[in-house]
C-alpha positions in Angstrom: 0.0 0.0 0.0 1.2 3.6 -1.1 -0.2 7.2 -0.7 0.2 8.6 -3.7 0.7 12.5 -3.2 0.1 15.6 -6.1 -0.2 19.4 -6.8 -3.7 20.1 -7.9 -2.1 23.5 -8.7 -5.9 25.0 -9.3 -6.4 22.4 -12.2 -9.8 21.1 -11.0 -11.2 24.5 -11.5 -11.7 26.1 -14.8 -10.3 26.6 -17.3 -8.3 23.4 -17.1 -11.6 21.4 -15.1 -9.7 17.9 -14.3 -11.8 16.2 -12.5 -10.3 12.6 -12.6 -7.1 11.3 -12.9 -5.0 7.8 -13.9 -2.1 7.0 -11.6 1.0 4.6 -13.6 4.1 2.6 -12.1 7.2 2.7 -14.0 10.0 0.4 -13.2 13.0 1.8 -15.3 13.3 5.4 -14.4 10.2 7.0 -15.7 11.1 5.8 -19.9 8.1 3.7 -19.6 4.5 3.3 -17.6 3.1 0.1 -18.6 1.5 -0.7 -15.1 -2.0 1.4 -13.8 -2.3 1.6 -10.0 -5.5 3.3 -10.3 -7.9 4.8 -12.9 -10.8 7.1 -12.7 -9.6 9.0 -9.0 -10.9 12.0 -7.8 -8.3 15.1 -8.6 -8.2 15.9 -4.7 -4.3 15.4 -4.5 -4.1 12.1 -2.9 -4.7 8.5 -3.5 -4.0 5.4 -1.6 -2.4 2.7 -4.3 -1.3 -1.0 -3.7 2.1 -1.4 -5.2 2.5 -4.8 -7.2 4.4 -7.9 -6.6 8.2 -6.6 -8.2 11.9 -5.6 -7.4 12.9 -2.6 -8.6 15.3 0.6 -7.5 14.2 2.8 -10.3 10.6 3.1 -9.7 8.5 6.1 -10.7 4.9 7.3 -10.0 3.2 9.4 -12.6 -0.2 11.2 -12.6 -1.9 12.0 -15.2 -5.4 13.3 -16.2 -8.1 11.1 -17.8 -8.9 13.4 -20.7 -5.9 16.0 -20.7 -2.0 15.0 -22.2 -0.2 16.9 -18.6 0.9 15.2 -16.3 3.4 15.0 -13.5 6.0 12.7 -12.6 7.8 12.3 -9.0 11.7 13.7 -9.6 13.7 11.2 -8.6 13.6 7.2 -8.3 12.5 5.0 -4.9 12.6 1.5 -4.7 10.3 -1.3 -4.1 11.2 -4.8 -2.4 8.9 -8.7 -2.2 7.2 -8.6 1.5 7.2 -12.8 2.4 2.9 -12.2 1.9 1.0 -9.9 -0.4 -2.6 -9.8 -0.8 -2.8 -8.5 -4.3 -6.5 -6.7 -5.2 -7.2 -5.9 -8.7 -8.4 -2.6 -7.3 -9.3 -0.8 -3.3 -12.4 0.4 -3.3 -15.8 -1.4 -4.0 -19.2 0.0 -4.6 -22.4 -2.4 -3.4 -26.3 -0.9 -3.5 -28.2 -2.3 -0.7 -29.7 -5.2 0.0 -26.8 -6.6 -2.4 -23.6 -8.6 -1.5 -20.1 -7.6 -2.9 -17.5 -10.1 -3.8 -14.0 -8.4 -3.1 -11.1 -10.7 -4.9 -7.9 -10.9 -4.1 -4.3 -13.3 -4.7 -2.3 -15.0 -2.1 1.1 -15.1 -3.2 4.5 -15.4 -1.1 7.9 -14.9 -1.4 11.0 -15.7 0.0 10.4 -19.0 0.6 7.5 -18.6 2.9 5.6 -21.7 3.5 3.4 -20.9 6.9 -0.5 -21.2 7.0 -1.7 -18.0 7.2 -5.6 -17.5 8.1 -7.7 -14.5 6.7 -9.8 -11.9 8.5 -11.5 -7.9 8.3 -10.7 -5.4 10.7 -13.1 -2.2 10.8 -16.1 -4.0 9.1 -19.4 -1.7 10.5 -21.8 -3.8 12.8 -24.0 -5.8 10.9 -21.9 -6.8 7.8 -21.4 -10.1 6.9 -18.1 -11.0 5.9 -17.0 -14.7 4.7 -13.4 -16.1 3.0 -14.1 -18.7 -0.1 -10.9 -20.2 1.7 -10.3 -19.2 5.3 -6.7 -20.2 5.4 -4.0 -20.5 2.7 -0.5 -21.9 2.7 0.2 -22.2 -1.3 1.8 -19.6 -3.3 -1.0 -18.1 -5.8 -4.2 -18.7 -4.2 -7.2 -17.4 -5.1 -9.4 -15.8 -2.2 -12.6 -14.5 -2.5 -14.0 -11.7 -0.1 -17.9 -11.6 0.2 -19.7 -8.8 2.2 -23.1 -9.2 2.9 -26.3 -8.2 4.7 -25.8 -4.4 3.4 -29.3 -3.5 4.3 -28.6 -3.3 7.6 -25.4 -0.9 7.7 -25.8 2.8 7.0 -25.1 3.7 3.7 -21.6 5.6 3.3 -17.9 4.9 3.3 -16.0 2.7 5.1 -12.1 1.7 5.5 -11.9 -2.2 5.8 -8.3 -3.8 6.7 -8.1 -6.9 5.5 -5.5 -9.3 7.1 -3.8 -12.3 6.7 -2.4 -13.6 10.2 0.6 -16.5 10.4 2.5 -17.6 13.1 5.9 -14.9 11.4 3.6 -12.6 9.9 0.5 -10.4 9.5 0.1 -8.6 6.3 -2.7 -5.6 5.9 -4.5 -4.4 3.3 -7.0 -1.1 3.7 -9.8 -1.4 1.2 -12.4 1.2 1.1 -16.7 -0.4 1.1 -18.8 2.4 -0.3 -22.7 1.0 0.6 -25.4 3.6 -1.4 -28.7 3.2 -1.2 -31.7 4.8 -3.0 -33.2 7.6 -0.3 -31.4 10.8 -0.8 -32.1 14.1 1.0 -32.1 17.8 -0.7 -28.4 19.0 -1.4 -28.2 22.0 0.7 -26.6 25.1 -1.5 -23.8 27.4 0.2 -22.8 30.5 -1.7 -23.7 32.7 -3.1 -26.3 33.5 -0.9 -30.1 33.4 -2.0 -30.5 36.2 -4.2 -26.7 37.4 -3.8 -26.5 40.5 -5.8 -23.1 41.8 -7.6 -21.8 38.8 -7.9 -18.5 38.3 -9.3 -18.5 36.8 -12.8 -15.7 34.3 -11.6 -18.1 33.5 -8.6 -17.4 29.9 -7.4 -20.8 27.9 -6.6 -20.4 26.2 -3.4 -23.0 23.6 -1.9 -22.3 20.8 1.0 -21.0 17.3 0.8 -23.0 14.1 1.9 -20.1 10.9 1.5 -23.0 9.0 0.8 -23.0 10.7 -2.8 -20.7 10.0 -5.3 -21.6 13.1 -7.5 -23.8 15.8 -8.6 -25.7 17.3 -11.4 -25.4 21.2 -11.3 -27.7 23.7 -13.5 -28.0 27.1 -14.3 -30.9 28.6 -15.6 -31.8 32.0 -16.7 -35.7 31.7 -15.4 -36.9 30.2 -12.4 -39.0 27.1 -13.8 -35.6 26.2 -15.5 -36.1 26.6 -19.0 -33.6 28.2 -20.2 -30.9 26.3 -19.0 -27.6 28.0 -19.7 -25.0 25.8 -18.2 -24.7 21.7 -16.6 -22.3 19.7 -15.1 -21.6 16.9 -13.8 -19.0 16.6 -10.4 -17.6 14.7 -8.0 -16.5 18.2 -6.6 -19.1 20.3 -4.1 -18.0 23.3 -5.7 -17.7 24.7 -9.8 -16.8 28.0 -11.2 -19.2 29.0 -13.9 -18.0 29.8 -17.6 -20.8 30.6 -19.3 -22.4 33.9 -17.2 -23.0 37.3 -18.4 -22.5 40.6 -16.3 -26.3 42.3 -14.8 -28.1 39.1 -15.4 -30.3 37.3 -12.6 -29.3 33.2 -12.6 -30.8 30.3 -10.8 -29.4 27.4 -9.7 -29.8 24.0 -8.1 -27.8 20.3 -7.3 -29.1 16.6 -7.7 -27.3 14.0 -5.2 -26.2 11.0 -7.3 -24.7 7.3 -5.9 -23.5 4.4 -7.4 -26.6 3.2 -7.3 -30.0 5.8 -8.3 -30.0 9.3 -8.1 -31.8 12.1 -6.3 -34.0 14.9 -7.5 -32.7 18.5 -7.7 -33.5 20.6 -4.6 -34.8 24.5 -4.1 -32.9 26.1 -6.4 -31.4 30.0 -5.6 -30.9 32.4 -7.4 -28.0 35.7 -7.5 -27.7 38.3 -9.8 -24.0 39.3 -11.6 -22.5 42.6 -10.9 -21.8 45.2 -14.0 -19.3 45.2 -16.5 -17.9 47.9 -18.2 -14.8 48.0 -20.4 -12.2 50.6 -21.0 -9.4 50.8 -23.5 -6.1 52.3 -23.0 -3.1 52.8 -25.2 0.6 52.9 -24.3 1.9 56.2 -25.1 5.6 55.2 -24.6 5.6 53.9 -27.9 7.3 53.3 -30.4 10.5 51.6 -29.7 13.1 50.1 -31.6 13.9 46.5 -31.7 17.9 46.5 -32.1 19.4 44.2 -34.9 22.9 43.8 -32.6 22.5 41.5 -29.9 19.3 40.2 -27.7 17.2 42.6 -26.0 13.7 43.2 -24.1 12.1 45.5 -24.4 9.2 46.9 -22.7 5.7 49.3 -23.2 3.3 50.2 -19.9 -0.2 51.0 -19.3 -1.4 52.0 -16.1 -5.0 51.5 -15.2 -6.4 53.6 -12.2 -9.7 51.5 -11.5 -9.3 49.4 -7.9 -12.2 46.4 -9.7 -12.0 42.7 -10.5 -11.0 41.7 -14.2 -13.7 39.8 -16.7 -11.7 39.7 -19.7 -8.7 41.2 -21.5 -7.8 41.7 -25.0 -4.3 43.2 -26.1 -3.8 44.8 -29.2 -0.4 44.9 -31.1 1.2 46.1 -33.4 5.0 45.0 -34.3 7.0 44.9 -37.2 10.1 42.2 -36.8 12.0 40.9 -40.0 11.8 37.4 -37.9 9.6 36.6 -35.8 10.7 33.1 -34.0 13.5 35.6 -32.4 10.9 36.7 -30.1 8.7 36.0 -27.1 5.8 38.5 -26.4 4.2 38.6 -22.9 1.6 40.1 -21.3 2.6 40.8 -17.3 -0.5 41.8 -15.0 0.3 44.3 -11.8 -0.1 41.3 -9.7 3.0 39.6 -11.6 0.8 37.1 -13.6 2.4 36.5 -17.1 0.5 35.4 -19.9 2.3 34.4 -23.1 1.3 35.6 -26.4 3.6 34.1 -28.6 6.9 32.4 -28.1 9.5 31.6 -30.4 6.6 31.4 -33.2 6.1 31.5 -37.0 9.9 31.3 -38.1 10.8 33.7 -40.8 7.7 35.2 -41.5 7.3 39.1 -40.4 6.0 41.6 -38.5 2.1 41.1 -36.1 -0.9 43.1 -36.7 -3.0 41.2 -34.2 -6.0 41.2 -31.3 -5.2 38.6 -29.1 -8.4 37.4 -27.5 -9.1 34.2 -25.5 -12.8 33.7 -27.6 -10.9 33.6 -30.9 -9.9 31.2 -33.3 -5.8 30.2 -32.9 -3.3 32.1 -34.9 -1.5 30.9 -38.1 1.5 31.9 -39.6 1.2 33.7 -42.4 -2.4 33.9 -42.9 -2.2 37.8 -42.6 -2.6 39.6 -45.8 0.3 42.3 -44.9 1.5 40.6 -41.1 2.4 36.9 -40.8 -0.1 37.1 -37.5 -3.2 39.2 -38.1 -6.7 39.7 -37.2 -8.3 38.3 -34.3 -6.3 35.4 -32.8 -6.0 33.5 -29.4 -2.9 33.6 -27.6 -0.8 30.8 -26.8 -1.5 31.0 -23.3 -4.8 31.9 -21.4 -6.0 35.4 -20.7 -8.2 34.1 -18.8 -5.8 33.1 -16.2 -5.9 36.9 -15.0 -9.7 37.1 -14.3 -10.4 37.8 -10.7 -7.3 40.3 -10.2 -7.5 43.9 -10.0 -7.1 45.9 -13.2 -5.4 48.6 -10.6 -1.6 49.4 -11.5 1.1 49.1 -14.3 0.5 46.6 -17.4 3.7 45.8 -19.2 3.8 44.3 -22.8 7.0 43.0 -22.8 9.1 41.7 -26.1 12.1 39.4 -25.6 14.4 39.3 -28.6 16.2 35.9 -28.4 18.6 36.5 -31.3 20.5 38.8 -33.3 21.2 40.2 -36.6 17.2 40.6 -37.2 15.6 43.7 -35.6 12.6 45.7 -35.7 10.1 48.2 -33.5 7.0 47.9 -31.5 5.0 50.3 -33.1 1.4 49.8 -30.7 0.2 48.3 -27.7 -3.7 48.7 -26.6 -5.3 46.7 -23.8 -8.9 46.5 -23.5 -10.0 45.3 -20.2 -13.2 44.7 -19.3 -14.0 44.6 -15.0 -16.8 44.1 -12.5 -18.7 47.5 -11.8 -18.3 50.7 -13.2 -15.1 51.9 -14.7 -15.0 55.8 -13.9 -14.3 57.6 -17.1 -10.7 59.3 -17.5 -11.1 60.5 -21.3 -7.8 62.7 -21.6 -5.9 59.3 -19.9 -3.9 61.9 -17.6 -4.8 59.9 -14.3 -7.7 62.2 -13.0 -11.2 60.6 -13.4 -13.5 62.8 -15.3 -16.5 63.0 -13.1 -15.8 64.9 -10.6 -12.5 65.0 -9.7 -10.8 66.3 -13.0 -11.0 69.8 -12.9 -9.2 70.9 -16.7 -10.9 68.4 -19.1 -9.2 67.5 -22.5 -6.0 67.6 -21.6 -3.6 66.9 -24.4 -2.8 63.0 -24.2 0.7 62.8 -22.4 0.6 66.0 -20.8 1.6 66.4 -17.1 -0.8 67.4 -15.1 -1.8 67.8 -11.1 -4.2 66.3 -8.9 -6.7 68.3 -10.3 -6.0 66.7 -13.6 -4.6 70.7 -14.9 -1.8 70.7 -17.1 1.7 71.7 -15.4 3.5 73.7 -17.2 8.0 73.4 -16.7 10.8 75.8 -18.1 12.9 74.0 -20.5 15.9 72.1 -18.6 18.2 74.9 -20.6 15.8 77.7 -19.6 18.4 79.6 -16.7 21.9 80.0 -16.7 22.9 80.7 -13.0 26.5 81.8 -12.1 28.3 82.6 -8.8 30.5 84.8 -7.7 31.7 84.3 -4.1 33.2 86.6 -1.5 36.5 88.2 -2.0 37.1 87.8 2.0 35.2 85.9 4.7 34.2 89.6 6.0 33.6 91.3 2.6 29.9 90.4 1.8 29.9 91.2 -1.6 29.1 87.6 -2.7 26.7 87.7 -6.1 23.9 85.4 -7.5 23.7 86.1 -11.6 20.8 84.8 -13.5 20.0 84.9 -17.5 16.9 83.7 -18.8 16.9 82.7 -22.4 13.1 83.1 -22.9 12.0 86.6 -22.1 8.8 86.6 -20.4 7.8 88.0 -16.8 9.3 86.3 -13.8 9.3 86.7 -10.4 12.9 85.1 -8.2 12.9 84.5 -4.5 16.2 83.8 -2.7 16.1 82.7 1.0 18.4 81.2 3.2 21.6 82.7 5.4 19.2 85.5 6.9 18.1 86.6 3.1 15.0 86.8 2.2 14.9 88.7 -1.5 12.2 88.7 -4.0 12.7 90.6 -7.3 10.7 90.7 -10.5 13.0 90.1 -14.6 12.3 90.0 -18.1 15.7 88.3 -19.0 18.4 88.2 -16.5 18.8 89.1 -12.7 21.8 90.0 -10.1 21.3 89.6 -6.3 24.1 91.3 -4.8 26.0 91.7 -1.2 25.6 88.4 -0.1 28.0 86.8 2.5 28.9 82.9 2.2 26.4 80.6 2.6 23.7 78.2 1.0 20.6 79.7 -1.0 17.3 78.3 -2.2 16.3 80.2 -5.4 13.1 79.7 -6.9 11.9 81.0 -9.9 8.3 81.9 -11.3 7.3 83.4 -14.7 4.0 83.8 -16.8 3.3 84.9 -20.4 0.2 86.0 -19.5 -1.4 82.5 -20.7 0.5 80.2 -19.3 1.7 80.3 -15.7 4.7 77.6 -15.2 5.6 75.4 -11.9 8.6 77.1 -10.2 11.9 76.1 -11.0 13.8 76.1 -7.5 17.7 75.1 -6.9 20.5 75.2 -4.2 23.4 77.2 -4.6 26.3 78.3 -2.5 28.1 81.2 -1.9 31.5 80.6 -0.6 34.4 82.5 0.8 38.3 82.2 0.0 39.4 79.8 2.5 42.6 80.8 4.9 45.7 80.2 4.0 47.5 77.2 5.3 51.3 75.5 4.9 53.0 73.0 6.3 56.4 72.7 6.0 59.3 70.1 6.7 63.3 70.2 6.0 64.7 67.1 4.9 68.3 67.2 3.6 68.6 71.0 3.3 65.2 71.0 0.9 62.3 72.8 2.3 59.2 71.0 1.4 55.7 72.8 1.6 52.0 72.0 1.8 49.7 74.2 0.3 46.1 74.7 1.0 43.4 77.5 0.8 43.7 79.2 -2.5 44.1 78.5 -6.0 46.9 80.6 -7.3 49.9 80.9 -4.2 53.2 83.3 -4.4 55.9 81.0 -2.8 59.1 83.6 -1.7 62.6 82.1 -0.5 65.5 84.8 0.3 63.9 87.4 -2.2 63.2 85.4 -5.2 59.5 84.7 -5.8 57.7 81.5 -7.8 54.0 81.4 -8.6 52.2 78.0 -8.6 49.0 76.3 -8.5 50.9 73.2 -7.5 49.3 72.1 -3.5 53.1 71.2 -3.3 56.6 73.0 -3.7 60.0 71.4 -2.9 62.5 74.3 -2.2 66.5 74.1 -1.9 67.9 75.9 1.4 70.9 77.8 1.4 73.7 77.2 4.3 72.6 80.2 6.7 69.5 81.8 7.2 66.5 81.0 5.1 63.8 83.6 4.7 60.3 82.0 3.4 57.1 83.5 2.8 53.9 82.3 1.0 50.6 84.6 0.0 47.8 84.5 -2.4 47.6 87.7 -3.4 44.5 87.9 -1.4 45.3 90.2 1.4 42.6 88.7 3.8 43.9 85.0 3.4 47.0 86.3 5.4 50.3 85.3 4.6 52.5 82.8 5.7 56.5 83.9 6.9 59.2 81.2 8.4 63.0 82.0 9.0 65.2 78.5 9.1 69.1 78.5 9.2 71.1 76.1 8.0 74.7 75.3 9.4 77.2 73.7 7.1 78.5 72.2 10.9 76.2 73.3 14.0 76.5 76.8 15.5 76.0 77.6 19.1 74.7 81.0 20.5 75.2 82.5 22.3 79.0 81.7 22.4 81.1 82.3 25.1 78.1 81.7 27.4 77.8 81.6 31.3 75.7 78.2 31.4 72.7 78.5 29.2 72.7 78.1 24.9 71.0 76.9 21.9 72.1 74.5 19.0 71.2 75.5 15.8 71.5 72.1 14.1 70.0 72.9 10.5 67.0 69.6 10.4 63.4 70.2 12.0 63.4 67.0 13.7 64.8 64.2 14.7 67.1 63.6 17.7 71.0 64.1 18.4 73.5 62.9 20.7 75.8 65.7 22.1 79.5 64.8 23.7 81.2 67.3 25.0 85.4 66.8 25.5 88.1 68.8 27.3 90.6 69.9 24.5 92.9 67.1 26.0 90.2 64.7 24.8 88.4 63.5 27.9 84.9 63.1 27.8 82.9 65.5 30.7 79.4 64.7 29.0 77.5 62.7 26.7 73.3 63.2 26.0 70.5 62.9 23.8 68.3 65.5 22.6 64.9 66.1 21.3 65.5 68.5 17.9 62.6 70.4 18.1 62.3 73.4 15.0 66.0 72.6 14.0 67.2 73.3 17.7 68.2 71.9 21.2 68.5 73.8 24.4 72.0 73.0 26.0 72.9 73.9 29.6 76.4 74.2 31.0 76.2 75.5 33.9 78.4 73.1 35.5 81.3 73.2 33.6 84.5 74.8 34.6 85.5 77.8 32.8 87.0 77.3 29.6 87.0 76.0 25.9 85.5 72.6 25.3 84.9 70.7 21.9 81.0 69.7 21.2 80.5 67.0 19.1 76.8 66.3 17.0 76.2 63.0 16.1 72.2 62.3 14.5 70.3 61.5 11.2 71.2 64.5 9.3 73.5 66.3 11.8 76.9 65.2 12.3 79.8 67.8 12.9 81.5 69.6 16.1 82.2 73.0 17.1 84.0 75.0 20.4 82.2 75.9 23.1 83.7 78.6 25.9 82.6 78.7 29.5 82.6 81.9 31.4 
């Protein structure tokens, strides 16, 4: 025994309306499915199966439907091993009609070299039903065993789940058979939704009535009049539920179920009756259009339409028009708001060119090159189903969208139309700027594509090129004369407003404009102008005002080259020991003279203050002052580092030895304790190395 698992995936409802299915074994990997497990089974998504009498590792379930070519397969192989008993049924469930008997057969066969008497029995049979073995007992390989139930007039009619077993000394082996008993009394089906004499019902309404498990199916109608003459739809279900196809919108329906069973069936009960909500269709064209198809490469490409109603779809029909030197290159979909995507051709027609076409779900299926001037033409059904987007809202972005799979061939999408069709009343929007017409669009007849507001009023912009805006920022941080300069290349009458920094400036133009005295800082200008027809939407930007930026080096020796870091201006005038270089360079390397350097950097802009530095350089290190009574300075020529001063006695003994800091090309000495005298200092460090005399007062 085997549950057997699927994905209805909505395919028991319309418009695919499987109702049944076939379930197959394969034994080699899915190539083949010569054996059926079961035929004729409800499409509910599960069915119980008995697995036959074989060894096999590469076994495969498919399901399929009864009158359809889809199917589904499981994805990947499980394997099926011999029990030591089976009890193999030709099928699991059995149908009797009271008062009669029902003979269930079944084969005892064994494997594995099993040879015990097994004895047969029913677990779950309802009180009152008779149950008897043509051969209680079996120990033989093969035997045939009939099943008979009996006495069914005195159980309840309905389903029941019988286990039949087969007991040995080793083993018990169970089998689960299912006894449907029907009889001839049926009671009224009672009817669900929608309610008795439901009004704006949706055309994809779903009829729902309740289930008795005593019936085994029902007869559905629908009827335009109440005595049922005019009966516009029937079916036939195993299902307590259907989804009409055939209704129209503001049209009163009645409707009514029959029970059936195996064995008679009922009468139809009170029948109710709901009326359909309106329809109204609207068509829209994309105004995006046309677009080029390129020859070089693969592309897709893609038009919208946006439709404003919040209302259930009925139908849809799209409306193209494309002109392609090879049409198989492409794919063409239709893609809802709600992501639904509904294929209208695909890789279709080969060479032949260009589509001309309505696709509609009511007409006849395209064929290539039946157009007079476009291979697809006229009034054709899509490959797949518009109907598949019925039930969503038309509300939001359509896209048509147009996949070029290939290259070399090329071409353009010249038109794209959808007419859509929805429950209730589509509010009119004639000018297609967004705004509904009645009531809420205040400028009627806007020109198609025009911008408007939420008053559905065209907006009227300057062109992007209208202003040229220029800047001129303060000469000094304290100077305020910072200037805003605006030329208009259309003269007309406009109105400027600058705010921001404390400013708060309105002034009235013809062509250009200058705002004056302003100090650094950001501005918002905003600018308004009329022809005296047209008024246009103010054209606002940002600007800044800024101010020179103060002066700033850095500077470092290294190797008697003075090296600089320049910030603050644009234009600097660099001065060593009276000669003067002018750069726009951020950097300048100068060479140092031995002896005092004199630097000085400026911009020529008094206010960003100028820069002055004095460095000596010592072909050996000087000491000053010299004689000195205890306290000097090393000028050493580097601005940093550290040195290691030794001072001798002129007889060559050392008196002191220490390590300095060189802090701006000096160190601070003290002598205080020395004897008076004349002493040799030697420098030893990086850069510095020489010696020089030193006297003590």
């Amino acid at each position: 025994m085997q549950l057997v698992t699927w994905d209805v995936a909505g395919t028991n409802a319309a418009p695919v309306n499987t109702e049944t299915v076939n379930i197959y074994l394969s034994i080699d990997s899915g190539l083949s499915f010569p054996t059926l497990l079961a035929e004729n089974v409800v499409n509910d998504g599960s069915h119980i199966v008995q697995i036959p009498n074989v060894v096999t590792t590469t076994a495969r379930i498919r399901v399929m439907p009864t009158d359809n070519v889809y199917y589904a397969i499981n994805s990947s192989n499980f394997t099926i091993n011999t029990s030591d008993v089976n009890l193999e049924f030709e099928k699991l469930t059995y149908n009797v009609c009271q008062p009669s008997n029902v003979v269930i057969p079944f084969k005892y066969t064994v494997n594995n070299g099993f040879d015990e008497t097994s004895t047969f029995s029913v677990f779950g049979a309802p009180a009152n039903l008779g149950v008897s073995f043509s051969a209680p007992t079996a120990d033989t390989n093969n035997t045939d065993v009939d099943l008979t139930l009996s006495n069914t007039q005195n159980v309840a009619p309905g389903t029941y789940e019988l286990t039949v077993l087969s007991n040995s000394v080793s083993n018990t082996t169970g089998v689960v058979v299912t006894l449907v008993i029907g009889n001839t009394s049926f009671a009224d089906v009672g009817l669900i939704s929608p309610g008795n004499g439901a009004a704006g019902v949706n055309m994809n309404e779903t009829l729902l009535w309740e289930e008795n498990v005593a019936y085994s199916s029902y007869d559905l109608e629908i009827a335009t009049d109440a005595a049922f003459a005019n009966i516009i739809e029937t079916k036939s279900t195993p299902f307590t539920s259907y989804r009409p196809t055939n209704l129209l919108a503001e049209t009163t329906y009645y409707w009514r179920v029959k029970p059936k069973s195996l064995c008679a069936e009922g009468t139809f009960g009170p029948a109710y009756t709901f009326t359909t909500a309106l329809v109204s269709c609207n068509t829209k064209q994309a105004q995006d259009l046309p677009k080029t198809i390129p020859t070089v490469g693969t592309s897709v490409l893609q038009s919208k339409i946006t439709f404003l109603d919040d209302l259930p779809i009925t139908d849809v029909n799209v409306s193209v028009d494309i002109a392609h030197s090879f049409l198989s290159d492409l794919t063409i979909s239709l893609i809802s708001p709600q992501g639904t995507r509904v294929v209208l051709t695909s890789n279709s027609c080969g060479d032949f060119q260009d589509i001309n076409a309505v696709f509609d779900d009511d007409s006849p299926s395209f064929v290539c090159g039946s157009g007079a001037n476009a291979a697809i033409e006229g009034s054709v059904r899509p490959l797949g189903s518009l109907a598949s987007l019925n039930g969503e809202s038309v509300l939001g972005e359509w896209i048509l969208e147009v996949k070029d799979g290939a290259s070399s061939d090329g071409g353009q999408i010249n038109n794209f139309n959808l007419e859509i069709c929805v429950e209730g009343l589509s509010r009119p929007d004639a000018d297609n700027d967004g705004v509904f017409d009645d009531g809420d669009d205040a400028c009627l007849g806007t020109p198609n594509g025009a911008e408007v507001d939420v008053n559905g009023c065209a907006i009227y912009r300057f062109r992007p090129d209208n202003f040229a805006i220029s800047i001129e920022s303060e000469a000094c941080t304290t100077s305020n004369d910072g200037e805003i300069f605006i030329d208009a290349v259309e003269e007309i009458n406009y109105s400027v407003t600058i705010t921001g920094n404390g400013v708060n400036i309105t002034e009235a133009f013809t062509d250009t404009v200058s705002l004056d005295d302003l100090s650094a800082g950001t501005y918002q200008i905003c600018i308004s102008g009329t022809d005296g027809t047209i008024t246009y939407e103010d054209y606002c930007v940002t600007v800044v005002v800024t101010q020179p930026d103060v002066l700033q080096v850095l500077s470092a020796v290294q190797n008697k080259t003075l090296n600089l870091q320049l910030s603050g201006a644009n234009l600097y005038n660099v001065e060593l020991n009276g000669v003067t270089l002018q750069t726009t360079d951020k950097t300048a390397s100068l060479a140092l003279k031995n002896g005092l350097n004199t630097v000085k950097v400026s911009t020529g802009i008094e206010c960003q203050g100028v820069y002055q530095q004095q460095i000596y350089i010592a072909a050996n290190p000087v000491i000053s002052p010299n004689p000195t009574q205890g306290k000097a300075v090393a000028y050493l020529g580097t601005l940093s580092g550290s040195v290691t001063v030794t001072i001798y006695t002129l007889s060559g003994q050392i008196l002191e030895q220490k390590e300095y800091a060189v802090q701006d090309g000096k160190i601070n000495l003290d002598v205080s304790a020395l004897a008076k005298g004349m002493y040799v200092v030697l420098f030893d460090g990086g850069a510095v190395k020489g010696e020089t005399k030193l006297i003590k007062k």
